[in-house]
C-alpha positions in Angstrom: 113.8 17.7 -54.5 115.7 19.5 -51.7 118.3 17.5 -50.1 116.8 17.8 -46.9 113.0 17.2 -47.5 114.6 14.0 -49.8 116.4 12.6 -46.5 112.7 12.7 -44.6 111.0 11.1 -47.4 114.2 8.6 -47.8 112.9 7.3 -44.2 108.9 7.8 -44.9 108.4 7.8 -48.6 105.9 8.5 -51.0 104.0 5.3 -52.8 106.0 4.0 -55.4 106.0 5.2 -59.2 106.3 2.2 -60.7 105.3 -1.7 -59.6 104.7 -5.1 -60.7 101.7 -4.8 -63.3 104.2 -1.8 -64.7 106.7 -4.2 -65.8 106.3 -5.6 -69.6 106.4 -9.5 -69.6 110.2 -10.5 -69.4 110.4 -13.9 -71.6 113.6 -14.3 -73.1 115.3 -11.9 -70.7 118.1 -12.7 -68.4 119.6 -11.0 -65.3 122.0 -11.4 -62.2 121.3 -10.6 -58.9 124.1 -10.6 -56.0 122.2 -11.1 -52.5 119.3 -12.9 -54.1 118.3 -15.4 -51.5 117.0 -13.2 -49.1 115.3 -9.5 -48.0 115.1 -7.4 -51.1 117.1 -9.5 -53.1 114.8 -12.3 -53.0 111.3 -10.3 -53.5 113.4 -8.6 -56.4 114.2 -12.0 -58.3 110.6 -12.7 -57.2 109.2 -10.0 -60.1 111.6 -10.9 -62.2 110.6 -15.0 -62.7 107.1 -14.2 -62.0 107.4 -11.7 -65.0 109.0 -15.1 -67.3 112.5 -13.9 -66.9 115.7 -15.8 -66.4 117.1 -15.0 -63.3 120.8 -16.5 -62.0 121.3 -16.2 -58.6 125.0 -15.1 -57.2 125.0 -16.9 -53.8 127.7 -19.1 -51.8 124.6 -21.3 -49.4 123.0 -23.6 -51.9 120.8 -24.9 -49.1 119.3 -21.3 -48.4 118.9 -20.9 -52.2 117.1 -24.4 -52.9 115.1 -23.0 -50.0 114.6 -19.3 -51.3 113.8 -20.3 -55.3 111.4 -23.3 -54.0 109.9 -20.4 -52.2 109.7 -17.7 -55.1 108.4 -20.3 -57.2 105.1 -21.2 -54.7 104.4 -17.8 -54.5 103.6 -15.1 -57.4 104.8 -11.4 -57.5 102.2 -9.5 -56.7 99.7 -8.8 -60.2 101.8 -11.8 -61.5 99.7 -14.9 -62.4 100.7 -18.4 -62.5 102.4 -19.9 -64.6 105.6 -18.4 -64.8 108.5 -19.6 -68.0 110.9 -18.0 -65.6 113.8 -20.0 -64.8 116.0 -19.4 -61.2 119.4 -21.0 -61.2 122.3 -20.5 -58.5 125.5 -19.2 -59.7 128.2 -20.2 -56.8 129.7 -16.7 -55.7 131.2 -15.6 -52.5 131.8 -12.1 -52.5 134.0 -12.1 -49.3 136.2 -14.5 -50.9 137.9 -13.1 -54.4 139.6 -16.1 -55.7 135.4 -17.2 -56.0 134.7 -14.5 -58.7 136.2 -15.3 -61.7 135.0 -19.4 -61.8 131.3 -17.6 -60.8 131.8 -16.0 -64.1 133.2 -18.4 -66.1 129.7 -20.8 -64.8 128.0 -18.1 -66.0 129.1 -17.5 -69.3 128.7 -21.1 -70.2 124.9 -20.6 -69.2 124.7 -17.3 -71.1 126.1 -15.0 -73.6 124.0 -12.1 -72.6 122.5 -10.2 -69.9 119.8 -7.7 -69.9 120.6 -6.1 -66.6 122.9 -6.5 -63.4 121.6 -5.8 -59.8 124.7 -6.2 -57.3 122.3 -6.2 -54.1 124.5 -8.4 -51.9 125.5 -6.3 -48.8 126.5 -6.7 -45.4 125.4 -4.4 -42.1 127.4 -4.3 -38.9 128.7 -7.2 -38.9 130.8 -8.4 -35.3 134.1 -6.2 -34.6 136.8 -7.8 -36.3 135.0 -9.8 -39.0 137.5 -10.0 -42.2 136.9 -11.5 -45.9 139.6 -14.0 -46.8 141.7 -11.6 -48.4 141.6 -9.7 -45.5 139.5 -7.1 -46.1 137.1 -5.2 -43.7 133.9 -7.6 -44.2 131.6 -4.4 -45.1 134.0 -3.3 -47.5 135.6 -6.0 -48.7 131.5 -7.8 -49.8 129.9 -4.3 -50.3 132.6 -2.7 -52.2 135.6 -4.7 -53.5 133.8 -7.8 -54.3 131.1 -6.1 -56.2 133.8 -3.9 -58.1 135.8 -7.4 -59.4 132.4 -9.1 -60.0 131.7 -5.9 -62.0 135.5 -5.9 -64.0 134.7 -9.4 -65.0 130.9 -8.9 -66.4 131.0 -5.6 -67.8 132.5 -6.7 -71.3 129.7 -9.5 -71.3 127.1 -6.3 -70.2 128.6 -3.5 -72.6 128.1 -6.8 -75.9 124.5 -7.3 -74.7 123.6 -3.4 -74.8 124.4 -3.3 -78.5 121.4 -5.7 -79.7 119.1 -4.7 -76.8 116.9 -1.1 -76.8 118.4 1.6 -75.9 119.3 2.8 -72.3 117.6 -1.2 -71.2 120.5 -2.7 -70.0 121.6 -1.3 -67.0 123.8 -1.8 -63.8 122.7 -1.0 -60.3 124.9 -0.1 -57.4 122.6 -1.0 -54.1 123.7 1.9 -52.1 121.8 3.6 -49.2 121.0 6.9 -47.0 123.4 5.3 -44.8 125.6 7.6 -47.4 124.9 10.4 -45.0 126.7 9.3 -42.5 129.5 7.8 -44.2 133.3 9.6 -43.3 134.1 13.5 -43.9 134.7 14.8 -46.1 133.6 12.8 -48.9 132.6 9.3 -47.9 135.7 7.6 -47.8 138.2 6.9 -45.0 140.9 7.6 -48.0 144.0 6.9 -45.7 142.8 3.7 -44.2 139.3 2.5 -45.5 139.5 -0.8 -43.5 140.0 1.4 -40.8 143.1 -0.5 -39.2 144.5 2.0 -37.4 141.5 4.4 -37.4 139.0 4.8 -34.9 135.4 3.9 -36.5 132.1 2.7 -35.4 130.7 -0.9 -37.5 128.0 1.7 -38.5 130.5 4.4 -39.7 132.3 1.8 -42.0 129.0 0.8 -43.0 128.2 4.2 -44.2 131.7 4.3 -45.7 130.5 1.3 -48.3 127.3 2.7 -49.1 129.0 6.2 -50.1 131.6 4.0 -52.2 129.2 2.5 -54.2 127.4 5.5 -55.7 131.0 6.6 -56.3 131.6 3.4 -58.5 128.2 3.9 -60.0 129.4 7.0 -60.9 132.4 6.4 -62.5 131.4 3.4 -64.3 129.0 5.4 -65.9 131.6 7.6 -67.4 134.0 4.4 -68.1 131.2 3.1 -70.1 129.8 6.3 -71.7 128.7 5.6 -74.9 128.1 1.7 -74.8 124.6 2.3 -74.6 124.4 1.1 -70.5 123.7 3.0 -67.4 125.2 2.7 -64.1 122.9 3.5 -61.4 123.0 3.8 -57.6 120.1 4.0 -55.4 118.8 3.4 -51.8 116.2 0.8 -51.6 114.9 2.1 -48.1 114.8 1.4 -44.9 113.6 -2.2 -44.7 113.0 -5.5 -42.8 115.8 -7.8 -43.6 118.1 -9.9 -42.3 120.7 -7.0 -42.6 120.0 -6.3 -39.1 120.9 -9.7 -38.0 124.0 -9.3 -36.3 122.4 -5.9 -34.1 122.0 -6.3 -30.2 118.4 -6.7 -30.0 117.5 -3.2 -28.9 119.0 -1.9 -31.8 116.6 -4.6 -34.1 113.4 -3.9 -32.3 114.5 0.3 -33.0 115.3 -0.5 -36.3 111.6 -2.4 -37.1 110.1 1.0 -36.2 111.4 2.8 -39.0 111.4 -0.3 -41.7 108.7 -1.6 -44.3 108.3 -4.5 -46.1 111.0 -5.9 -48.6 108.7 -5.7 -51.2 108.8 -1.8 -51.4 112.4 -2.3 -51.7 112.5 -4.4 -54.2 110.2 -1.8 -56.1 112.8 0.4 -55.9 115.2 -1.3 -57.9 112.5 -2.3 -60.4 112.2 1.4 -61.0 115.5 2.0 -61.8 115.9 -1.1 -64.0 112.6 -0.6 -65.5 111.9 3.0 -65.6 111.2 4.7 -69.3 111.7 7.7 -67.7 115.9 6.8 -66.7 117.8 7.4 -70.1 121.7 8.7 -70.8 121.0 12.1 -68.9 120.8 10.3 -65.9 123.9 8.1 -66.7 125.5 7.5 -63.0 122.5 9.1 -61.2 121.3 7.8 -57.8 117.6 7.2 -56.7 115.8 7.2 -53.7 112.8 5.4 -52.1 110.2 3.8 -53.3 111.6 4.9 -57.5 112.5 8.8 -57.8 115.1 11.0 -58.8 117.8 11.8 -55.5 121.0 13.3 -54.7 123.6 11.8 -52.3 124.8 13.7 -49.2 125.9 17.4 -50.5 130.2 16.5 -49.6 129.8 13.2 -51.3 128.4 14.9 -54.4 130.5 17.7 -54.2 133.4 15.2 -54.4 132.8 13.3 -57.4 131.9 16.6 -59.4 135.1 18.8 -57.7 137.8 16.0 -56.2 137.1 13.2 -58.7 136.8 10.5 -55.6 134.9 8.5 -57.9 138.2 7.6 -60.3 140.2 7.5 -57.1 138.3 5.2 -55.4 138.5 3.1 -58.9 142.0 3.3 -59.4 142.6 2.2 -55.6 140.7 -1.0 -55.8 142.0 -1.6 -59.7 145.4 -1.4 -58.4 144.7 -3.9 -55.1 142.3 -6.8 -56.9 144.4 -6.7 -60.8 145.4 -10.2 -59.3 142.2 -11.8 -59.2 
C-alpha cells in the first residue's frame, strides 16, 4: 500500500477484514483495556464480554464505569447473542497520576495470574493549554505516553509468563496510536529536546501528534525487547472516530471533526483485527495497522527513524531513566 493512497483510506477506509462473528468464543480468556469506559474502548470490551471473555477495566471514575459495564452488559456486540459468561471488573488506574500504577497492578495480579492480551487505548486529545499530570508532565504525553510505558514495565513479565502456555503469536500488546503520526514534530516524531514542550513553541494538536508518533515508537521497540517470548507489540490507528476525545475542542472544531468521523464500533474493529488476526504473526513483530484491520506504514521520517536513528530505544531509555522511581 503506498504511503499516500494509505493516508486517504486512513480517513475513508475500506470495510473491515475482520468483525464480531470472526472472533472464536473467548471463555476462559482474560484481557486489560486502558480507556475502556468510553468511545472505542468501551465498544472494544463490548466484543470481548459478549464473546465470554474476562475483561478488567483500567479506569480512575468508578461512577462512569458502573455506568459503562451496566451498559455493555444490556446490550450485545453485534452477531453476539445473549447470554454472555463474560465478566467486566474495574481495575482503579489513573494514568496521569504514576504513584496509581503499581497498586493498579498489584489489584490485578491478585485477580489474575495471566493475561491473553493488553490494549492500552486510554488517550487524551487537546486537552486545555497548560493541563499537567501530577508528576508534571504534559497531560497528552504524560497519559498517552509515559503512563502507558510504566503500566507496560509493570505487566509485561505477567504478559511475556502468559505467552508461554498460550498459542503461538496470541498474546499480544497494542499501542493505540493514530494518523495524527503525520503530523507529529520533524524530523522524527519527537520534540527530543523538550517533549513537554516548556520552552518550545507547539500547538495542543502538535503535541498530540507528538504522543501518537511515540507510541508506535514504543511498540516498536518493545517488540524487539521482547523478541522471542512468543508476544507481539503492535501499533495501529483505530480511525477517525466519534468520541469523547474531541471534548475539550471549541465547538467549530467538533462539528468539523463529526464530518470526517464514523462510528466507534469500526474502531473498535480495528483493534480486534490486530488482536485477533491469524494473519499477524512474528514477521510483523512491532508492525503498525491502519483502519478498519490492514497492514500500514507510519509517516515516511518516523519510519525512517526507528530503522536509521534508533528513536525507538531512545525514546525508551529517556522515559526508563525519568519513571525507574515509580
Amino acid at each position: 500500500m503506498g504511503l499516500v493512497w494509505q493516508t486517504v483510506t486512513e480517513v475513508y477506509p475500506p470495510s473491515p477484514t475482520l468483525t464480531e462473528k470472526d472472533v472464536p468464543d473467548l471463555t476462559g480468556k482474560v484481557y486489560f483495556v486502558t480507556g475502556g469506559t468510553a468511545g472505542i474502548g468501551k465498544e472494544l470490551v463490548r466484543i470481548l464480554f459478549w464473546k465470554n471473555a474476562t475483561v478488567y477495566v483500567g479506569a480512575r471514575d468508578a461512577e462512569l464505569f458502573k455506568s459503562a459495564s451496566e451498559e455493555i452488559m444490556d446490550k450485545p456486540a453485534v452477531d453476539c447473542k445473549p447470554p454472555s459468561v463474560g465478566r467486566i471488573e474495574m481495575i482503579l488506574l489513573d494514568l496521569a497520576d504514576l504513584t496509581t500504577i503499581k497498586p493498579a497492578v498489584e489489584d490485578l495480579l491478585t485477580k489474575t495470574d495471566h493475561l491473553d492480551s493488553v490494549w492500552y487505548n486510554a488517550g487524551v486529545m487537546e486537552p486545555p493549554i497548560g493541563s499537567k499530570t501530577v508528576q508534571d508532565y504534559e497531560l497528552q504525553w504524560g497519559v498517552n505516553v509515559v503512563g502507558h510505558f510504566v503500566l507496560n514495565r509493570y505487566l509485561t513479565p505477567t504478559i511475556i509468563a502468559s505467552a508461554k502456555a498460550a498459542p503461538p503469536n496470541s498474546v499480544r500488546v497494542m499501542w493505540v496510536a493514530s494518523d495524527a503520526n503525520n503530523f507529529s514534530p520533524s524530523p522524527d516524531g519527537i520534540n527530543w529536546d523538550d517533549p513537554n514542550f516548556e520552552k518550545t513553541e507547539g500547538s495542543q494538536f502538535l503535541k498530540y501528534c507528538q504522543s501518537k508518533a511515540a507510541d508506535i515508537l514504543l511498540g516498536n521497540e518493545m517488540a524487539k525487547k521482547i523478541a522471542g517470548t512468543g508476544v507481539l507489540s503492535l501499533a495501529l490507528n483505530p480511525g477517525h472516530l466519534k468520541s469523547n476525545l474531541f471534548r475539550s475542542m471549541p465547538s467549530w472544531r467538533q462539528t468539523l471533526g463529526g464530518l470526517f468521523s464514523f462510528e466507534p464500533r469500526l474502531g473498535a474493529l480495528t483493534e480486534i483485527f490486530v488482536g485477533f488476526s491469524p494473519k499477524i504473526d512474528e514477521s510483523h513483530n512491532g508492525g503498525y495497522f491502519v483502519p478498519w484491520g490492514r497492514f500500514g506504514i507510519p509517516r515516511g521520517s518516523v519510519q525512517e527513524g526507528l530503522e536509521q536513528k534508533s528513536t525507538g530505544t531512545r525514546l525508551w531509555g529517556l522515559l526508563e531513566s525519568e519513571t525507574s522511581m515509580y
